[in-house]
C-alpha positions as CSV (number, residue, x, y, z in Angstrom):
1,X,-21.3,17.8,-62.2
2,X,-18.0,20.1,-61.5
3,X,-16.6,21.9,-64.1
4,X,-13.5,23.1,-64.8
5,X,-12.0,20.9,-61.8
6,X,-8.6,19.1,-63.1
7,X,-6.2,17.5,-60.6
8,X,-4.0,19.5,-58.3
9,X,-0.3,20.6,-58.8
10,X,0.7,17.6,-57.2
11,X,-0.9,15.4,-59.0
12,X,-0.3,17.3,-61.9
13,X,3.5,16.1,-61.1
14,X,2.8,13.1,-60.5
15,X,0.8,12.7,-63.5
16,X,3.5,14.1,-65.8
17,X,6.3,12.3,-64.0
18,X,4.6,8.6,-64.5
19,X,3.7,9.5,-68.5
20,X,7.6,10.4,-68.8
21,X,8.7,7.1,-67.4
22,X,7.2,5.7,-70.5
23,X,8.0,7.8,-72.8
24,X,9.5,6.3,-76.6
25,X,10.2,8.0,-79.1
26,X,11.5,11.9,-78.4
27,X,9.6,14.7,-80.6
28,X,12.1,17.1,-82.2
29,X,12.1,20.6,-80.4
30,X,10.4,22.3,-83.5
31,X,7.7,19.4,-83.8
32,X,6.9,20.0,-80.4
33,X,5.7,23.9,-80.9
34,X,4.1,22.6,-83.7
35,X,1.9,20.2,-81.5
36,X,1.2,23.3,-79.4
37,X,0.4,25.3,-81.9
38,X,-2.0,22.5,-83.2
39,X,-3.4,22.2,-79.9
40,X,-4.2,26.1,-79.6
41,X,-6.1,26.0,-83.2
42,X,-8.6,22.7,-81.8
43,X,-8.7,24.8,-78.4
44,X,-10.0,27.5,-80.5
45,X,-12.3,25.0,-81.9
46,X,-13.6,23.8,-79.1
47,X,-13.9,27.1,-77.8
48,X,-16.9,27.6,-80.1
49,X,-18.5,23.9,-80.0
50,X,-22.1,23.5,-77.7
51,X,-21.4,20.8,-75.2
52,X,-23.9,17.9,-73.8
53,X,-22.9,15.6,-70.8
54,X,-25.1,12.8,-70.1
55,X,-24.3,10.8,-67.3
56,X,-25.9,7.5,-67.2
57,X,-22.9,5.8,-65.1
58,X,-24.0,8.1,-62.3
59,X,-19.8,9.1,-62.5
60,X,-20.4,12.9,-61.4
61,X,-23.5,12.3,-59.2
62,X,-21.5,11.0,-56.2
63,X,-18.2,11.0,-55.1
64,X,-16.3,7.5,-57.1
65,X,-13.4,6.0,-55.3
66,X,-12.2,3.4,-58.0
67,X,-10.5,4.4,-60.6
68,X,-11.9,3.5,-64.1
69,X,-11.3,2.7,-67.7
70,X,-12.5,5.2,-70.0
71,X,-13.5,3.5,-73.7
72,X,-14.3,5.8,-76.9
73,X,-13.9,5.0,-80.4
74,X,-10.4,6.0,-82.0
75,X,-12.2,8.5,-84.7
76,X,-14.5,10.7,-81.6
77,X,-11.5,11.7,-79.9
78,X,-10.6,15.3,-81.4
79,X,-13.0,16.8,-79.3
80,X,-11.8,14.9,-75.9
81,X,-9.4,16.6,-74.3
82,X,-11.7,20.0,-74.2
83,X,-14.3,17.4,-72.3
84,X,-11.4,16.5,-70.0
85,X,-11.1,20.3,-69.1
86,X,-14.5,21.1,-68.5
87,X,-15.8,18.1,-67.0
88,X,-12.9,15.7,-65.5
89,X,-13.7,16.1,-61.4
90,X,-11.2,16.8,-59.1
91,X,-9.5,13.1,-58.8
92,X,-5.7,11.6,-59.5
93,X,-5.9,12.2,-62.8
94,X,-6.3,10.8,-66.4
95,X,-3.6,8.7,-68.4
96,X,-4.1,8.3,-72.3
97,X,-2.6,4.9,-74.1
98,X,-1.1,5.7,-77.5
99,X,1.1,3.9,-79.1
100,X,4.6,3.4,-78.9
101,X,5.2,4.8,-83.0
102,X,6.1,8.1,-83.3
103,X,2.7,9.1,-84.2
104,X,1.7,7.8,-81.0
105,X,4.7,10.4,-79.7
106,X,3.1,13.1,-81.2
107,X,-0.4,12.7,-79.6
108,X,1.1,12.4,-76.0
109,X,2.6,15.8,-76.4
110,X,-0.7,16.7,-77.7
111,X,-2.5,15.4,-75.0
112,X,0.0,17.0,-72.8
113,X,-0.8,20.6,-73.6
114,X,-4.3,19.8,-72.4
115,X,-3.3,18.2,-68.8
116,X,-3.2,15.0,-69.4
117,X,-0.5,12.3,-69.2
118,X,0.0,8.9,-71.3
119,X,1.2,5.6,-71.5
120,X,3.1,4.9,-74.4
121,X,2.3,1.0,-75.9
122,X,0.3,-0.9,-78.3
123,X,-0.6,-4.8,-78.9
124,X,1.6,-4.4,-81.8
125,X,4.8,-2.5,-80.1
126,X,5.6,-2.8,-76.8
127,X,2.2,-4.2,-75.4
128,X,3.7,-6.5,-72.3
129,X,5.4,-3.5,-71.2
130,X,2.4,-1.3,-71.8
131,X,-0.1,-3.6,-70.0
132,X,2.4,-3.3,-66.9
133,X,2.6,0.4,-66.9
134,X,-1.3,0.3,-67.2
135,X,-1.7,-1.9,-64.5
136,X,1.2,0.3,-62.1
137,X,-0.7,3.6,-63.3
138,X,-4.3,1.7,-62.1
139,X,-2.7,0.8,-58.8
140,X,-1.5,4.7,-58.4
141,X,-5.1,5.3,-58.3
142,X,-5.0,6.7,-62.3
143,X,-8.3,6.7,-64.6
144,X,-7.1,5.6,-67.8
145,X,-8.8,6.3,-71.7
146,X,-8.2,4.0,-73.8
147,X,-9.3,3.8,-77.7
148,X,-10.0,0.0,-78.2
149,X,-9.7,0.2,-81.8
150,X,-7.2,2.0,-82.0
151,X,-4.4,2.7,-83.3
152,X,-4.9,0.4,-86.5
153,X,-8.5,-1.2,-86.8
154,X,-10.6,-2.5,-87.8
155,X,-12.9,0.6,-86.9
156,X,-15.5,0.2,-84.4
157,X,-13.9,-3.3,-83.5
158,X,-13.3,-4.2,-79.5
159,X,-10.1,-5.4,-78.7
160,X,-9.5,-7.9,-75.5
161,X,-6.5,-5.4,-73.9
162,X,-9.2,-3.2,-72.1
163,X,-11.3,-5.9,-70.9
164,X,-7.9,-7.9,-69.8
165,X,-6.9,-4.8,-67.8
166,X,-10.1,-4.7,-66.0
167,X,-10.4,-8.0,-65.0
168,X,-6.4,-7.6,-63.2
169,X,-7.2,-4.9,-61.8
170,X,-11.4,-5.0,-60.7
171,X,-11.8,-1.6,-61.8
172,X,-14.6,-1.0,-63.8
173,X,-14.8,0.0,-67.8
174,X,-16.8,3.2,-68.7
175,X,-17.9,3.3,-72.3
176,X,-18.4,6.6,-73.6
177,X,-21.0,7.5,-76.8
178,X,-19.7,10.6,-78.6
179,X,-22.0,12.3,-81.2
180,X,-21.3,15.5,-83.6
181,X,-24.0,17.4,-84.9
182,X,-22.2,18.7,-87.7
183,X,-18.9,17.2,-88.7
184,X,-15.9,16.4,-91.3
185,X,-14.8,12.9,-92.2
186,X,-11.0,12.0,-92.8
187,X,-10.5,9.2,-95.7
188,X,-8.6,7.1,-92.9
189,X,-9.6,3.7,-91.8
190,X,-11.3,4.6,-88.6
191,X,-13.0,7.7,-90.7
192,X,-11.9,10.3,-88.2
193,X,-13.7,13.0,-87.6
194,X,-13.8,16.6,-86.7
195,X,-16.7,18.7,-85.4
196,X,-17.8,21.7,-87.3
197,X,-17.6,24.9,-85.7
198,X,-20.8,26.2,-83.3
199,X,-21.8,22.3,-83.6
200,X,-23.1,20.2,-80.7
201,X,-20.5,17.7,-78.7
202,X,-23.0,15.0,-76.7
203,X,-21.3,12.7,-74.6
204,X,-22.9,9.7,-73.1
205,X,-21.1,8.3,-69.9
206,X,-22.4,4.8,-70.5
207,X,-23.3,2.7,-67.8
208,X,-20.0,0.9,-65.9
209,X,-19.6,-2.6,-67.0
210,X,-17.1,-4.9,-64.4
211,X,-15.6,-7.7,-65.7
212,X,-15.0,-10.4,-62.9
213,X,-11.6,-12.5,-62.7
214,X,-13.3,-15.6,-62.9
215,X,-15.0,-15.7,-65.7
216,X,-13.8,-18.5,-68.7
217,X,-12.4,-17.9,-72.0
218,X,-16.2,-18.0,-73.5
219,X,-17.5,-16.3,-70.8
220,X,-14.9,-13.6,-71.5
221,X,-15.8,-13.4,-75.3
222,X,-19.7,-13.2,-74.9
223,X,-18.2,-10.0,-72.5
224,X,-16.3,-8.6,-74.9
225,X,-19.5,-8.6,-76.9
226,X,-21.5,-7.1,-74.9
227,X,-19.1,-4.1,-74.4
228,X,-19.4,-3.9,-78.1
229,X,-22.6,-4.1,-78.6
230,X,-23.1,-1.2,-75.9
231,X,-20.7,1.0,-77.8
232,X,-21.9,0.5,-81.2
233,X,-25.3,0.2,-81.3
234,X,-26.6,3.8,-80.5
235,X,-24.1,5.4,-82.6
236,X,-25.3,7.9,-85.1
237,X,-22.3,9.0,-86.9
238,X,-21.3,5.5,-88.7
């Protein structure tokens, strides 16, 4: 495992330039230092949270070539981008999908202030265009995260769009398990939550799962399933 390695300048710029190309809605100047000033108060945070990185998909034992499609639950993904920083190995670089609404807007500038780029796009607004910039940014040689239940629910419910992408593009999905030791819960529908200070982050790299081109509508569905299944049932916060 290599810490603290993020992608280079270059890719940096590549990176920024591809998430701009897809960029919606524009956040107001003053909204903007907002967002950074939001992000230096969970960077604080996260400063003071105990982290655990278990690799079952064997990503950080050995050098992976493919680029892959990152899966975690729309309410474990405060804590994310201060994962990304430690733990993202040196590769192209990572691409968040949010959606194309302004709050979508908002979390790619958030995103931003920790290194990462986006897409901008949902199955509700914009999703052709969005599975096409997802499919471009895969090509490019881009990991992508994706929240599969996000951004409207039902919570801890799989949509197809991930599984859809992997199939076009034979790159593999990567399911990650995200536990909190000590946490608040948001009254929202994915019942979001945020870890307590000093508590323990463990994330699970979950084994790869491919998903072949030529597999049949039912085929496809027992798939989807079994994704599901694998991201649901060793959860401990419900």
């Amino acid at each position: 495992m290599r810490e603290g390695a993020l992608t280079s300048h270059s890719d940096r710029g590549d990176m920024s330039d591809l998430a701009r190309s897809t960029k919606i809605y524009r956040v107001p100047v003053l909204t903007r230092g907002l967002m950074r000033l939001g992000s230096i108060l969970v960077k604080l945070l996260c400063a003071t949270l105990r982290y655990k990185v278990i690799d079952e998909a064997g990503f950080f034992k050995k050098p992976f070539l493919r680029p892959v499609v990152i899966l975690v639950w729309h309410n474990r993904i405060l804590a994310m981008p201060a994962v990304f920083s430690r733990y993202y190995p040196s590769r192209k670089g990572l691409l968040v999908l949010t959606s194309a609404s302004r709050d979508g807007a908002y979390l790619s500038e958030f995103v931003r202030c920790f290194g990462m780029g986006s897409v901008r796009g949902s199955s509700s607004r914009r999703g052709a265009a969005a599975l096409l910039d997802l499919v471009r940014s895969v090509e490019a040689g881009f990991d992508l995260c994706i929240t599969p239940d996000g951004p409207r629910g039902p919570r801890y419910s799989l949509g197809p769009g991930a599984l859809l992408l992997s199939q076009r593009c034979q790159v593999p999905l990567m399911p990650l398990l995200v536990e909190y030791s000590a946490f608040w819960r948001f009254k929202s529908w994915d019942g979001f939550a945020v870890p307590k200070p000093f508590s323990k982050v463990t994330v699970t790299l979950l084994p790869m799962m491919e998903i072949e081109s030529s597999e049949t509508e039912a085929a496809f569905e027992i798939k989807r399933q079994q994704v599901e299944t694998r991201m649901t049932e060793r959860l401990v916060m419900k």
